[in-house]
N, C-alpha and C positions, 0 to 999 in steps of 0.2 A: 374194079374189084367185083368179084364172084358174090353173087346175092349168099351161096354159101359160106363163103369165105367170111361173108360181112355177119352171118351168123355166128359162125365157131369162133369169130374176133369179139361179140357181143358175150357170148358163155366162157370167153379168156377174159374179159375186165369182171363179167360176174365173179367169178371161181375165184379173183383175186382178192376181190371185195369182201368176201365170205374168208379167204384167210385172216387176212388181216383181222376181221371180226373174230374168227375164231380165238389167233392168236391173243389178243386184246381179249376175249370172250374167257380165257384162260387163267389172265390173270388178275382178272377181276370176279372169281366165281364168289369171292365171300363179300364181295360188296354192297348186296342189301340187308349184309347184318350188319357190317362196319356203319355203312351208311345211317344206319338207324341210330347208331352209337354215339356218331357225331354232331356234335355243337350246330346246326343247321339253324343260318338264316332262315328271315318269314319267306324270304322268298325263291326259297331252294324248291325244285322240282318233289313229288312223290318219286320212290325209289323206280316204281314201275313202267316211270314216264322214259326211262333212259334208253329203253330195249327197243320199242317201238319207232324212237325217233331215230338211233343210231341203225336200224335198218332200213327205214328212209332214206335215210345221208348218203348210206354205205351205196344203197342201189342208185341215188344220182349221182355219186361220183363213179360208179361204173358205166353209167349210160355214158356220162360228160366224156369219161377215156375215148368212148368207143365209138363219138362223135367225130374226136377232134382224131384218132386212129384212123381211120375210113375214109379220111379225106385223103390220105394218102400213104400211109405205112405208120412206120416207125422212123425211118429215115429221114421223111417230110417233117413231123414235127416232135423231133429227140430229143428237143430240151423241153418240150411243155410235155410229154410222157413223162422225161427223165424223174422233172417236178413232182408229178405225181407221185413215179414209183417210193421218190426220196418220203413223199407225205405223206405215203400208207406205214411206210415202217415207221414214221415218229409216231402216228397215230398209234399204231400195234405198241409201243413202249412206253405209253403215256400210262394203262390201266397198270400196264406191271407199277411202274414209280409210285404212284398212289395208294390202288388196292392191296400190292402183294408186299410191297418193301415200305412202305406206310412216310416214301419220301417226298413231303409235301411242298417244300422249298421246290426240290428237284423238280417234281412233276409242275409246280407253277412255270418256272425260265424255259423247261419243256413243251411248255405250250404255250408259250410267247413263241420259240425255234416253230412250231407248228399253223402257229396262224401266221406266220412269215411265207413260209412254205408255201400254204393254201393262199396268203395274196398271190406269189410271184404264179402258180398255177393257174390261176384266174387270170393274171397278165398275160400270162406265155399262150391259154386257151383262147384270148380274145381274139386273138392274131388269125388261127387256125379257123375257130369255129363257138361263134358269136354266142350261139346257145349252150351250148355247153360250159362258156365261161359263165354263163347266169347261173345254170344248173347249179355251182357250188357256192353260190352264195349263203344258201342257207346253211352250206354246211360251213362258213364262213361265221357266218351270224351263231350260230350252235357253239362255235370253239369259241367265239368271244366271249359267249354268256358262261359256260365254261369254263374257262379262265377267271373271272372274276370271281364263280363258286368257286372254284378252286383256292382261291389268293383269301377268299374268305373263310373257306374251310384252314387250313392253314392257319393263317392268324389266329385264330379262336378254336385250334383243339392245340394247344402246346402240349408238348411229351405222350401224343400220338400221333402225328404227323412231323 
C-alpha cells in the first residue's frame, strides 16, 4: 500500500471519528446543564472531564481502524472493520437516548449492545493487528465506567430519565 494511500486511509478513520463525535456531539449539546441537574454519585466525573476524554478515545479508535485497515484493505479484515463501523453508530445513539429523549433504561441496555461491540472489536482486531486491539481498551475501560454512571444516573433521577 501507497505511503499515500496509507495517508488518505488515516484522514478516512479520522473524518469518521469526528462524525460520529459530531453526530453524538449533536445530541448531547444541553448536557452539561442536564448534567448539573442530575442526581450525581460522589463519584461521577466534572461535566468538563467528558470532551477531552471522548477525543482521546475517538482518535484511538481511528488510529486502531487504520492499523488494523493497512494491513491489508477492507477485504482482509471486513468483519473486524464491519465491528467497528456497527460500534461507531451505537456509539453516535447513545448521547441521543440519554441527553436528547432523557431515555435512561434505554440508553443503559444501549450500552450493554456497545460494550459487546467494542469487546467482539478487540477480538476481531487482535487477529489483524495486535496494537490496535490494545489501542481500544481504554475505550473499553471508559464504556464500562460509563455504563455504571449510567445505570446509576437512572436509578436515582426517576421521572427524568
Amino acid at each position: 500500500m501507497s505511503f499515500k494511500k496509507q495517508i488518505l486511509g488515516l484522514i478516512g478513520w479520522l473524518l469518521a471519528s469526528v462524525l460520529v463525535s459530531v453526530i453524538g456531539g449533536l445530541g448531547s449539546l444541553n448536557a452539561p446543564v442536564f448534567y448539573r441537574e442530575l442526581n450525581l454519585p460522589s463519584w461521577a466525573p466534572d461535566a468538563w472531564l467528558f470532551g477531552p476524554v471522548w477525543t482521546s478515545l475517538y482518535t484511538l479508535m481511528a488510529i486502531a481502524a487504520w492499523l488494523v485497515w493497512r494491513q491489508g484493505g477492507w477485504e482482509n479484515a471486513k468483519r473486524a472493520l464491519n465491528l467497528n463501523v456497527a460500534q461507531l453508530a451505537v456509539n453516535a445513539l447513545w448521547s441521543w437516548l440519554f441527553f436528547a429523549w432523557y431515555l435512561g433504561g434505554v440508553a443503559f441496555a444501549e450500552i450493554i449492545v456497545l460494550w459487546l461491540l467494542i469487546a467482539a472489536t478487540i477480538q476481531a482486531y487482535w487477529k489483524h493487528h495486535k496494537v490496535a486491539a490494545i489501542l481500544l481498551l481504554p475505550y473499553l475501560a471508559w464504556v464500562t465506567f460509563a455504563g455504571a454512571l449510567n445505570l446509576n444516573l437512572w436509578l436515582n433521577n426517576p421521572g427524568v430519565l
